[in-house]
C-alpha positions in Angstrom: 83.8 -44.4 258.3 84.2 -42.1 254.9 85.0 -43.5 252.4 87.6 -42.4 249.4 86.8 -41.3 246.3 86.0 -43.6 244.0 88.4 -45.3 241.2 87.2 -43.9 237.4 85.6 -46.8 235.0 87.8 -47.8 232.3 87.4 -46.2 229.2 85.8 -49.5 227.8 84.0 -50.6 230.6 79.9 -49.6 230.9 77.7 -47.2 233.0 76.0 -49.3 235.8 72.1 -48.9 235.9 69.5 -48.7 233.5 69.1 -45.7 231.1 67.1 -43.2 232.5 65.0 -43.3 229.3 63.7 -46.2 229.4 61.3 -44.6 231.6 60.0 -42.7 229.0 59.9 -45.4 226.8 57.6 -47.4 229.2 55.4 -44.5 230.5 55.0 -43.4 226.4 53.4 -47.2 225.7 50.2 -46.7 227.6 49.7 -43.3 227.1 50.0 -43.7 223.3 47.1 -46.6 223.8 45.2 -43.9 225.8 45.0 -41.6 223.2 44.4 -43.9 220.2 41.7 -45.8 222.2 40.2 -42.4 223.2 39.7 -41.6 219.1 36.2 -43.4 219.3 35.0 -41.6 221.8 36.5 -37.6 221.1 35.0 -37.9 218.0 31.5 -37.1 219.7 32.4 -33.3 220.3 33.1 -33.1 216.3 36.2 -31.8 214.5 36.8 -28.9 216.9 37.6 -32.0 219.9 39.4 -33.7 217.1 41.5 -31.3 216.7 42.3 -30.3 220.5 43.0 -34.1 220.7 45.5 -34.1 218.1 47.2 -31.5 219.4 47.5 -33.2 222.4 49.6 -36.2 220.9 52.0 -33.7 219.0 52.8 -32.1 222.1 52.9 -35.2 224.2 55.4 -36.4 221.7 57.4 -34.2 221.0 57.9 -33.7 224.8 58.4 -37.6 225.4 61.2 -37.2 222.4 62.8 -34.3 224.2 62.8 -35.4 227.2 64.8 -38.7 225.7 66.9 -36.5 223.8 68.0 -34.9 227.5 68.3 -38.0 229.2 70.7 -39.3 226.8 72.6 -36.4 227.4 72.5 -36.9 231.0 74.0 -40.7 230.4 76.8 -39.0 228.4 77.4 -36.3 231.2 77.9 -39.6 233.5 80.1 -41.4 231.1 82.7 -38.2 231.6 82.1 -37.9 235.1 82.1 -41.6 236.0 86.4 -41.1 234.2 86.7 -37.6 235.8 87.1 -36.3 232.3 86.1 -32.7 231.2 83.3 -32.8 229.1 84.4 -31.2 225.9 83.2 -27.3 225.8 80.2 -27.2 223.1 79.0 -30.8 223.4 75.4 -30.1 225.8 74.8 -27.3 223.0 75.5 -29.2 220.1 73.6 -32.2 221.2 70.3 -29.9 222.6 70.8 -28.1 219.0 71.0 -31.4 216.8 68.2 -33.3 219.2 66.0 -30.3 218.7 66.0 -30.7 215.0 65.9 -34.3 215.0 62.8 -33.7 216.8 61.3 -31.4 214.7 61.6 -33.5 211.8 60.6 -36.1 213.0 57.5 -34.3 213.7 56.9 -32.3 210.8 57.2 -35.8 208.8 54.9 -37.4 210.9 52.2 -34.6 209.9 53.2 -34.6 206.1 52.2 -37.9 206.5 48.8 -39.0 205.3 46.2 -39.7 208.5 44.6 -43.4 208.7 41.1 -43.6 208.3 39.4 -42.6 211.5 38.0 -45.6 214.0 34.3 -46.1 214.2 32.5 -43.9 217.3 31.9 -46.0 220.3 28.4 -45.3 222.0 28.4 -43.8 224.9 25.5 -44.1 227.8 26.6 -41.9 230.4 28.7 -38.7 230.1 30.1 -36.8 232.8 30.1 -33.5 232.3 33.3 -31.6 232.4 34.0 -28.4 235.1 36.6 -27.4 232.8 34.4 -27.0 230.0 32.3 -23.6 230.0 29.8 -25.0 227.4 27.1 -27.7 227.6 28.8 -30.8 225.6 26.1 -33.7 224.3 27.7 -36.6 222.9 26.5 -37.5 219.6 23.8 -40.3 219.2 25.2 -43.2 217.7 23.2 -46.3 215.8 24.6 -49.4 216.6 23.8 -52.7 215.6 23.4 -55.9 218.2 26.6 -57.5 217.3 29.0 -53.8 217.4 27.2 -53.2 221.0 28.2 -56.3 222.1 32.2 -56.0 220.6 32.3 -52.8 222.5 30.9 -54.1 225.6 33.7 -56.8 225.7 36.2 -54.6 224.5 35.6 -52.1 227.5 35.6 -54.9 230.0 38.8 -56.1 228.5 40.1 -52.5 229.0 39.0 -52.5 232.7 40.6 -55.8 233.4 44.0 -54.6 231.9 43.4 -52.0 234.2 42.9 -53.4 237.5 45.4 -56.1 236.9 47.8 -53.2 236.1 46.7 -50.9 239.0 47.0 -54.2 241.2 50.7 -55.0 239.9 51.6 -51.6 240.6 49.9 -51.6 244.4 51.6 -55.4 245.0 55.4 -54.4 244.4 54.7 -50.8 246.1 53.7 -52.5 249.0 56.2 -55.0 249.2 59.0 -52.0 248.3 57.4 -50.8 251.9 57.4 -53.3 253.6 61.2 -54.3 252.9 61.8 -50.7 253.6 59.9 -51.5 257.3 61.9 -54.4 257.9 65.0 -53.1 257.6 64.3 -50.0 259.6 62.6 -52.9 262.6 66.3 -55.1 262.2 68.3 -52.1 262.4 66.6 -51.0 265.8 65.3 -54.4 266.7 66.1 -53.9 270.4 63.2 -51.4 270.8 60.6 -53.9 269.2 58.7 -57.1 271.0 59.9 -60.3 270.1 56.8 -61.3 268.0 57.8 -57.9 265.9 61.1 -58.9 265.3 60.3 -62.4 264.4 57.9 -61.7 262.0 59.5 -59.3 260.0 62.9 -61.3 260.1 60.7 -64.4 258.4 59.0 -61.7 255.9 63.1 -60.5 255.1 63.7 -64.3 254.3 60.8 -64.3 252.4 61.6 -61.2 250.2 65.0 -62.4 249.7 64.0 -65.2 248.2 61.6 -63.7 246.3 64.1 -61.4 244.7 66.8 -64.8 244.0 63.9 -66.2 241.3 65.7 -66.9 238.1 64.9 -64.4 235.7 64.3 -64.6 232.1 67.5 -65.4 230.2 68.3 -62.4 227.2 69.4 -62.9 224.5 73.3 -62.3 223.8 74.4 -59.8 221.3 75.9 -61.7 218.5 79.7 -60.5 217.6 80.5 -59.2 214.6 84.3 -57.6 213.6 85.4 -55.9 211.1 87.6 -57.6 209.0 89.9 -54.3 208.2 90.8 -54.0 211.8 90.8 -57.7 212.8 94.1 -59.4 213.9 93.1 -62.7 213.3 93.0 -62.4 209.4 96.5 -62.0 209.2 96.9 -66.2 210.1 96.1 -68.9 208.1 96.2 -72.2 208.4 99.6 -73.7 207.6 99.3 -77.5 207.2 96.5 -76.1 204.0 99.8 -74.6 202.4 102.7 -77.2 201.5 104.9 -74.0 201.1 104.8 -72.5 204.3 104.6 -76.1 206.0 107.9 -76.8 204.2 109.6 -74.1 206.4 107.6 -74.4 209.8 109.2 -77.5 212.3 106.0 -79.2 214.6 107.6 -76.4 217.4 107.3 -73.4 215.0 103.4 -74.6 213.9 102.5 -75.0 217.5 104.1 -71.5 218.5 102.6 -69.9 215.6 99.0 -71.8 216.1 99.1 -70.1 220.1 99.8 -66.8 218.3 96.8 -67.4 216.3 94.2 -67.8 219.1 95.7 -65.0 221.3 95.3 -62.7 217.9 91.6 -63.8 218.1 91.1 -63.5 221.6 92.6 -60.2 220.8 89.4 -59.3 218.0 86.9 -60.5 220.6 88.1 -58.1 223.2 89.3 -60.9 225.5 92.9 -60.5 225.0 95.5 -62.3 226.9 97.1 -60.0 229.8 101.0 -59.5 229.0 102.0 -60.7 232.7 100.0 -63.4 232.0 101.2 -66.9 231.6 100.0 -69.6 229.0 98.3 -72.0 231.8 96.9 -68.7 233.7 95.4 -67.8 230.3 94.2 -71.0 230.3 92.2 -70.7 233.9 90.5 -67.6 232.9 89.4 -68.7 229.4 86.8 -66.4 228.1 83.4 -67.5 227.6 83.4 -66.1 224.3 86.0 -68.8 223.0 84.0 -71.9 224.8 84.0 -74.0 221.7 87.8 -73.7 221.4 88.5 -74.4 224.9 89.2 -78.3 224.4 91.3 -77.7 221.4 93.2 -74.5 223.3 94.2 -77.0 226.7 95.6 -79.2 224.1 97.6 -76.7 222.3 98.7 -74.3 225.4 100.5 -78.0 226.9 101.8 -78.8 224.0 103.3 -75.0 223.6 104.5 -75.5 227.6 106.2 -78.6 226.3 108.3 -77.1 223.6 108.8 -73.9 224.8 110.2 -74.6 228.1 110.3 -78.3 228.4 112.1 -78.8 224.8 109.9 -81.6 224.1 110.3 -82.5 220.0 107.2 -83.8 218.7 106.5 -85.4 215.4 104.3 -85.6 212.6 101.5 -87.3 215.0 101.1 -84.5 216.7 99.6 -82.4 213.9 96.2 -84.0 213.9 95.8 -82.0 217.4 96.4 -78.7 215.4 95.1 -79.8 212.0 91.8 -80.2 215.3 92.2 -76.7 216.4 92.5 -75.3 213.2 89.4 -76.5 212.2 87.5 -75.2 214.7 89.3 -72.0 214.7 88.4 -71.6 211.5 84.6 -72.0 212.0 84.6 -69.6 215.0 86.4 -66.8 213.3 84.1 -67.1 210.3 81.1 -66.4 212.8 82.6 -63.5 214.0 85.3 -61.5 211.3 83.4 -60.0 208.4 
C-alpha cells in the first residue's frame, strides 16, 4: 500500500535523529589521540617528519571542522524540508562563506598560538620500513633509563588493550546488527527454512529484543530559564501580599485571577493550556514541567469549577488554599523567569 505524503513538523517541534555531526565528533576523538600519541615516536625522523606530521593535523582539522560546518547545513536544509518551506535564496552561500572563515580563524589562531613543549621520544626496537618512503629511514637511538623503559612498556600495553577492547566492541554490535538483520530476513520467509532454523533464530529475536529494552542511562534535563521581558507570568502578583488590591478582589475574583496566573506560567514554560480546552481536561494532561504545582493546581482548578459554574461562595477559609498555591507558585517561577 503507498502511503501519503507526510504531515510537515510544526515550526516548534524538533528534527528526529541524531545530528549527523556527531559522527565527526566521535571519529575526531581517537584520531586526535592518534596523532598526539604518535609525537614520541615521529620525532625519530627529525624536524623534517615533525613537520609532515604537523601538517597532517592542520589538514585533518580543518577538514573535520568543515565537514561539521556542512553537516550543520544539511540539518538546516532538513529543518525547511521537514515544513515544505523554501529555503531562503543565499542561505547555503552565506553559511559555506561564514563557516569557511570561522574555520580559517580558528586555524590561523591555533598556529599564532605558542606550541607545548614537545613529549619525550619513545624507544623503539623494531621499525618497519615504509614502501612509500623512497629513502632508507633509521630511527634515532634513544638512552633510556630502567624505570622510563618500563613506563613505556606499560603504557603501550595499555594502548593495545584499549585497542582490542575497542576493535572487540566494534566486532560484537556488528555482528549482532547481522544477525538481527538474518533473523528478520529467516521470519519473513520462515516457510522455506527447517523448524530448528526458525526456532532458533525466533529465540535469538527475543533475545535481541530484550537486549535493546535495557534501561539506559538517565540525561540530564536542560534547566529552563525565561526571559523576564517576554515572560507572561511577571505581570501577576500575589494579591492577599497587597491589602489594596485584596480590598477590591471577592474569594471568586482571587480564585479566577490565581487560575489566570498559572495558565500565564504554563504559557512561559511552553506548556500552555489549549483554548478548546477545559479546566479539568487541563487538569488530566498537566505538564511535567509544573509537577510541584500539581497538588496546589487540583485544588484551585475545583475550586474555579465551583464558582464559575457551580456559583459556590466561599469565604475567608478558603484563602489558605491559595495563600498554598501562591507560595509555591512563587518559588517555581523564581527558578525559571530571570
Amino acid at each position: 500500500k503507498k502511503q501519503g505524503p507526510k504531515a510537515p513538523l510544526a515550526a516548534t517541534e524538533r528534527l528526529k535523529g541524531r545530528h549527523p555531526g556527531l559522527s565527526v565528533l566521535l571519529f575526531s576523538i581517537p584520531a586526535m589521540a592518534i596523532f598526539a600519541l604518535g609525537l614520541r615516536v615521529v620525532q625519530h625522523g627529525g624536524r623534517p617528519m615533525l613537520i609532515r606530521s604537523h601538517v597532517y593535523i592542520v589538514l585533518y582539522t580543518v577538514s573535520a571542522l568543515m565537514l561539521l560546518m556542512l553537516t550543520s547545513l544539511a540539518k538546516v536544509r532538513e529543518y525547511f524540508r521537514s515544513r515544505y518551506t523554501n529555503i531562503p535564496d543565499g542561505l547555503s552561500t552565506f553559511w559555506i562563506a561564514l563557516g569557511t572563515i570561522m574555520v580559517a580563524m580558528v586555524v590561523v589562531g591555533a598556529l599564532a598560538l605558542p606550541l607545548p613543549p614537545m613529549p619525550p621520544i619513545a624507544a623503539v626496537d623494531y621499525h618497519q620500513p615504509d614502501p612509500y618512503l623512497h629513502r632508507d629511514f633509521q630511527p634515532m637511538e634513544v638512552e633510556l633509563g630502567p624505570s622510563e623503559l618500563l613506563g613505556q612498556y606499560a603504557m603501550a600495553r595499555w594502548i593495545s588493550r584499549v585497542t582490542l577492547g575497542a576493535i572487540g566492541l566494534f566486532a560484537a554490535y556488528a555482528a549482532l546488527r547481522g544477525l538481527g538483520m538474518l533473523a528478520a530476513a529467516i521470519a519473513r520467509r520462515r516457510d522455506r527454512w527447517p523448524r530448528f532454523v526458525v526456532r532458533f533464530f525466533d529465540a535469538l529475536d527475543r533475545l535481541l529484543i530484550r537486549l535493546s529494552n535495557l534501561p539506559s542511562i538517565p540525561r540530564p534535563r536542560r534547566r529552563l530559564r525565561i526571559d523576564r521581558a517576554i515572560s507572561v507570568s511577571k505581570e501577576y502578583a500575589n494579591p492577599l501580599s497587597d491589602p489594596e488590591k485584596r480590598a477590591t478582589m471577592s474569594p471568586e475574583d482571587l480564585i479566577a485571577y490565581t487560575y489566570d496566573a498559572l495558565c500565564a506560567l504554563a504559557l512561559d514554560m511552553g506548556v500552555p493550556r489549549e483554548p478548546g480546552q477545559t479546566p479539568y481536561e487541563y487538569l488530566a494532561t498537566f505538564p511535567k514541567s509544573l509537577d510541584s504545582l500539581k497538588e496546589e493546581a487540583y485544588e484551585l482548578t475545583q475550586m474555579l469549577v465551583l464558582s464559575q459554574y457551580a456559583g459556590q461562595r466561599y469565604d475567608e477559609r478558603a484563602l489558605d488554599r491559595i495563600r498554598r498555591f501562591w507560595r509555591q507558585y512563587e518559588r517555581l517561577r523564581a527558578r525559571v523567569v530571570r
